[in-house]
C-alpha positions as CSV (number, residue, x, y, z in Angstrom):
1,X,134.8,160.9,84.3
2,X,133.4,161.8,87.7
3,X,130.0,160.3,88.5
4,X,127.5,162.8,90.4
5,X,125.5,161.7,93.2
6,X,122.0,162.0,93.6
7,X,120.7,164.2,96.3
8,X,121.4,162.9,99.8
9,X,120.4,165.1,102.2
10,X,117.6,163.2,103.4
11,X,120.4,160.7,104.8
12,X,120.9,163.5,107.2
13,X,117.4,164.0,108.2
14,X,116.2,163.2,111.8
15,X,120.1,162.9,112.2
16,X,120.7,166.5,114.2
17,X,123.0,167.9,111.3
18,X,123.1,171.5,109.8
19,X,124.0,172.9,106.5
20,X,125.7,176.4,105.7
21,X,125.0,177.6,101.9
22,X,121.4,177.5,100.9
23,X,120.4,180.8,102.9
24,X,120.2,182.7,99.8
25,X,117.6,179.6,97.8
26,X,115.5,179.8,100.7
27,X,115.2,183.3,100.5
28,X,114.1,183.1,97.1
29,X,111.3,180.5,98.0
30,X,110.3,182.2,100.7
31,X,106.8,183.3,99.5
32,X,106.2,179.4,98.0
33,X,107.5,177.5,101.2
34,X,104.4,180.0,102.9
35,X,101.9,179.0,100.3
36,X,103.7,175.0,100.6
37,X,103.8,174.2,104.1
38,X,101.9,177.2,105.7
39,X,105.3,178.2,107.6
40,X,107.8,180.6,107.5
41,X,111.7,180.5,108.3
42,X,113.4,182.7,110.9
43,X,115.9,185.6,109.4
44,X,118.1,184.6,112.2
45,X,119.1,181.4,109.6
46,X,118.3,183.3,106.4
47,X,121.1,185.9,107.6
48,X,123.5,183.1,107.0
49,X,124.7,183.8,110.9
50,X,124.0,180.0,111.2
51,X,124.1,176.6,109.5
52,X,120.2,175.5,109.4
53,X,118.7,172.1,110.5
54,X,118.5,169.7,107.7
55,X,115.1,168.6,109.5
56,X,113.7,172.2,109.5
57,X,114.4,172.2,105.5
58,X,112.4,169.2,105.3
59,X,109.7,170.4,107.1
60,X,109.5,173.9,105.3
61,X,110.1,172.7,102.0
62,X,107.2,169.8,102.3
63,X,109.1,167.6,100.1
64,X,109.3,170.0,97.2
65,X,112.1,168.1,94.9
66,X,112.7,171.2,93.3
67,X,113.8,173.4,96.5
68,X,115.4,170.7,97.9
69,X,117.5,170.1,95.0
70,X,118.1,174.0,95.0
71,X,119.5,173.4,98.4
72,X,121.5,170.3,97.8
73,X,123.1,172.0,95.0
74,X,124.0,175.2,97.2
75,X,125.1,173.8,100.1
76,X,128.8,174.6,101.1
77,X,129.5,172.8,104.6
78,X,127.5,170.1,106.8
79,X,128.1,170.1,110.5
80,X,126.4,168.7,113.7
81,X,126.5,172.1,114.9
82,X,125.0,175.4,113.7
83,X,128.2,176.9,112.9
84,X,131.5,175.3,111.4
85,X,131.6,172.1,109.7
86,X,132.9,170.7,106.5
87,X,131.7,169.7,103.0
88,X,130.9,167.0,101.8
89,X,131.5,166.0,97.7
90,X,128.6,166.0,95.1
91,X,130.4,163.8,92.5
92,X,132.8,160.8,92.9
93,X,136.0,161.0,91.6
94,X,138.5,158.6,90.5
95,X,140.3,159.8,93.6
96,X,137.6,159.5,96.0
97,X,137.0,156.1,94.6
98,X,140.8,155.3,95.4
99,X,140.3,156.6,98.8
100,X,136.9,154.3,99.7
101,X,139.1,151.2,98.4
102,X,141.9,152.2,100.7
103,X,139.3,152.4,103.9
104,X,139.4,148.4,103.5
105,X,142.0,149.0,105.6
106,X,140.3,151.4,108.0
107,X,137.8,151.2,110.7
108,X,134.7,153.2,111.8
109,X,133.0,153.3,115.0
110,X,129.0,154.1,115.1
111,X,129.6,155.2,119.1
112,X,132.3,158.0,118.4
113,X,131.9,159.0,114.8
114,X,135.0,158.1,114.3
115,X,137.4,157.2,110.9
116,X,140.3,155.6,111.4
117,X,143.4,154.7,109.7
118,X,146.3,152.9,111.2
119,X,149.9,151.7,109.3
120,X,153.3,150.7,110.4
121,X,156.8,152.4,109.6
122,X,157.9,155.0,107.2
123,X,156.3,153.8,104.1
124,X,152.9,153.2,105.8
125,X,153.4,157.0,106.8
126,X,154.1,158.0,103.4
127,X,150.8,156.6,102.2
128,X,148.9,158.3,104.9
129,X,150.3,161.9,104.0
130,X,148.8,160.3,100.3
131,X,145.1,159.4,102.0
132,X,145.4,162.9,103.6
133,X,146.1,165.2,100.5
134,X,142.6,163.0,99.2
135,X,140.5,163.7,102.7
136,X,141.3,167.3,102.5
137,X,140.5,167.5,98.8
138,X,137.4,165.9,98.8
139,X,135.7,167.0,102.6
140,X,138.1,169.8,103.3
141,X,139.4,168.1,106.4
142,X,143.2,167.6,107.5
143,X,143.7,165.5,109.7
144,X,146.4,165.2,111.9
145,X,148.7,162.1,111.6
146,X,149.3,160.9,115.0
147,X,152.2,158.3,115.5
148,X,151.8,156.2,118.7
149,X,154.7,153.1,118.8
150,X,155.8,152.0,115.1
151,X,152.2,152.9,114.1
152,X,151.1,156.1,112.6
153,X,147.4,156.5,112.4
154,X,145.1,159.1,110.9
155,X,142.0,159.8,112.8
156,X,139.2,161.8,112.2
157,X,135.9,162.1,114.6
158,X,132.6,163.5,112.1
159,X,129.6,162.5,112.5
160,X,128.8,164.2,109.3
161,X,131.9,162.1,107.1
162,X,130.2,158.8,109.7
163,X,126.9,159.0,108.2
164,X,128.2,160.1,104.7
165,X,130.7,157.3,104.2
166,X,127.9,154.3,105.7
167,X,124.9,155.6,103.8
168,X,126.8,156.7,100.2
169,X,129.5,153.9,99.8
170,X,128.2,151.3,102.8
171,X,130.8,151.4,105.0
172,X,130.3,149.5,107.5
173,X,131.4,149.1,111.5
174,X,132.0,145.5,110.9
175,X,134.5,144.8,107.6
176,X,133.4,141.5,107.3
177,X,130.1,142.9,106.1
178,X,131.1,145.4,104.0
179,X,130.1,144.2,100.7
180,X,131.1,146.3,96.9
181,X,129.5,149.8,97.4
182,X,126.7,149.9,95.0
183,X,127.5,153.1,93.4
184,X,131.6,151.2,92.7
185,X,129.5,148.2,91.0
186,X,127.3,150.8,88.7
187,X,130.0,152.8,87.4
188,X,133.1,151.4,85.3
189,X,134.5,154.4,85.6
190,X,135.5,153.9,89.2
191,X,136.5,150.0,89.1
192,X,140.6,150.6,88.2
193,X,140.4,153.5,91.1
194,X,138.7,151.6,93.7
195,X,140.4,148.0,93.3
196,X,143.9,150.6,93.1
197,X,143.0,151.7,96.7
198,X,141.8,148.2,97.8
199,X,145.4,146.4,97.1
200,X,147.3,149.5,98.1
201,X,145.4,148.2,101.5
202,X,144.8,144.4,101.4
203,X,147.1,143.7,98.5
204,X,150.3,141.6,98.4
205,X,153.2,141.0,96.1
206,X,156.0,138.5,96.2
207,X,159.2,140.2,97.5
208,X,161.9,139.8,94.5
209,X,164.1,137.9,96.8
210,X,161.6,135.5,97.4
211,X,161.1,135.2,93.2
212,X,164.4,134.8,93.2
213,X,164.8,131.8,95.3
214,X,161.6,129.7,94.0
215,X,161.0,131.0,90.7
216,X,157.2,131.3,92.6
217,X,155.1,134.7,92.1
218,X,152.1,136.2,92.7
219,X,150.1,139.1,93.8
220,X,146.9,138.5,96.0
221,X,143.8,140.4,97.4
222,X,143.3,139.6,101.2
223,X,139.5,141.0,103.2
224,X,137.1,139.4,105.3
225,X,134.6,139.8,103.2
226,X,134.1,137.1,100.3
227,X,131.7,139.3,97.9
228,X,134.4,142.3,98.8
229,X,136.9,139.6,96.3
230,X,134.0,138.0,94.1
231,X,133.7,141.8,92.6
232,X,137.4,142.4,92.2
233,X,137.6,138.6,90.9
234,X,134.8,139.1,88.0
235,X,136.2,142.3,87.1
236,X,139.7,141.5,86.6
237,X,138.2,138.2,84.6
238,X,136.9,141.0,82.2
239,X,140.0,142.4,81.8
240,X,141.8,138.9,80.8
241,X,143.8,138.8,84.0
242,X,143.0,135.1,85.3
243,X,142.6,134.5,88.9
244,X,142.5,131.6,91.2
245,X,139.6,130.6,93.4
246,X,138.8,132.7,96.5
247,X,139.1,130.7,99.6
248,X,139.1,131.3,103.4
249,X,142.7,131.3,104.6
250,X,143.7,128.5,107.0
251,X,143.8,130.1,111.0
252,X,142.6,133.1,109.9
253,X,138.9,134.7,109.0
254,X,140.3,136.0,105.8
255,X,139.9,135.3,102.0
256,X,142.6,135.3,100.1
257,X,142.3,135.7,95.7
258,X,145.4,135.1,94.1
259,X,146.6,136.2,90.5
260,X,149.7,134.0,89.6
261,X,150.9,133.9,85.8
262,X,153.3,135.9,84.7
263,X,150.5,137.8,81.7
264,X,148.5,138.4,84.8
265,X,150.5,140.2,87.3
266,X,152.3,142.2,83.7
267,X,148.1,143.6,82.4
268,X,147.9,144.2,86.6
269,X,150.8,146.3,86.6
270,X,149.9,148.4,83.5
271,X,146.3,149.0,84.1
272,X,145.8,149.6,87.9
273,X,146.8,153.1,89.0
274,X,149.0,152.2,92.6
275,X,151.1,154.1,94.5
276,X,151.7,152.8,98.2
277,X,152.5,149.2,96.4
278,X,153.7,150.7,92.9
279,X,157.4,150.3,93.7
280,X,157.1,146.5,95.1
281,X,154.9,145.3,92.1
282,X,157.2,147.3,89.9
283,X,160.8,145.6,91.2
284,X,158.8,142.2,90.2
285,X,157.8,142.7,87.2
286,X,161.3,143.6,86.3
287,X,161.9,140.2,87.6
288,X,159.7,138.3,85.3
């Protein structure tokens, strides 16, 4: 079940960003937006020959929910510009959840708009060409995946996916204070998703050889942010898989939360959708 978002294109406003797709709804409000706000909108973006400024809706419209719901559910693309751009998704999918729980392991930078996502060797470019099949579904982006060393790295510069991404799902420039998105606390539905994404990124599994040798497993979340691992600790409590405490690694300004018996890392396995760790948490569960 996808969960719909509330209008948000007031996150946008005083932000310099256009939208392309509501041309024809303010057409057919043109007489009330006169009798609203007194003022009238230029043909040159009812034509649909250009994206219009969110601020000019907001203006025009005089906070009328009902024609800017019109135009929220209308709009196609959103772009710093007042042609191009790319669009942005209404509802949140299990996939999109997947995806924000992956960006644990991503950056963003509030100077040059930019996404990033870096990962070492073959496998961490097999996940990428994953995340990137999810980018362009959801915001109609493809980004290119650019290899620089042993590290390939996708990168995407929008000022539009920026503001979307910090406002919607509070990502923020610093991980350490990127706390649970509130919308991924609200919403079962996107728990198994999310905390998928978030140990395909931060997760860990013993290697098999390893099991093998000391008869020691376990499977652990790692993120600089402690409430980050309270919410995946409290809902995997719920779902009988017991955890450990979460405490602040030794040398390093991490947390680490651990799941260790045998039951635990078996119901982890079966319920949590992976795929960049699948195989891994697959060959030890064999093991057990």
């Amino acid at each position: 079940m996808a969960i719909k978002l509330l209008n948000y294109l007031e996150i946008f406003k005083d932000k310099q960003i256009f939208i392309g797709g509501c041309e024809n709804i303010l057409r057919q409000y043109r007489k009330q937006i006169r009798s609203i706000s007194k003022k009238s909108i230029s043909n040159y973006y009812l034509s649909g020959k250009s994206n219009i400024p969110v601020d000019l809706i907001f203006r025009i419209a005089e906070n009328n929910t009902e024609i800017l719901e019109k135009c929220f559910e209308n709009v196609k693309i959103f772009s710093p510009r007042s042609y191009k751009g790319h669009k942005l998704p209404k509802i949140v999918t299990k996939q999109l959840a997947y995806l924000i729980g992956s960006l644990r392991d991503g950056t963003i930078n509030d100077r040059t708009y930019s996404i990033v996502i870096s990962q070492k060797g073959q496998e961490g470019k097999k996940w990428l060409l994953y995340l990137r099949k999810i980018i362009k579904q959801e915001f109609d982006i493809n980004p290119k995946i650019m290899k620089f060393k042993n590290n390939f790295i996708i990168q995407i510069n929008s000022k539009v996916l920026f503001i979307f991404l910090n406002k919607i799902f509070e990502m923020s420039t610093n991980q350490s204070d990127w706390e649970t998105p509130k919308i991924i606390k609200q919403n079962k539905e996107l728990w198994i998703p999310y905390i998928s994404g978030f140990f395909d990124a931060e997760g860990y599994c013993t290697k098999t050889r390893t099991f093998q040798k000391t008869g020691k497993i376990k499977i652990s979340f790692h993120q600089n942010n402690f409430e980050s691992l309270k919410f995946i600790k409290n809902v995997l409590n719920l779902m009988d898989i017991p955890t450990g405490k979460i405490y602040l690694q030794k040398g390093r300004k991490c947390y680490a939360l651990y799941i260790q018996s045998k039951n635990g890392i078996l119901k982890f396995y079966n319920i949590f959708n992976l795929f960049r760790k699948r195989d891994n948490l697959k060959n030890l569960v064999l093991e057990i």
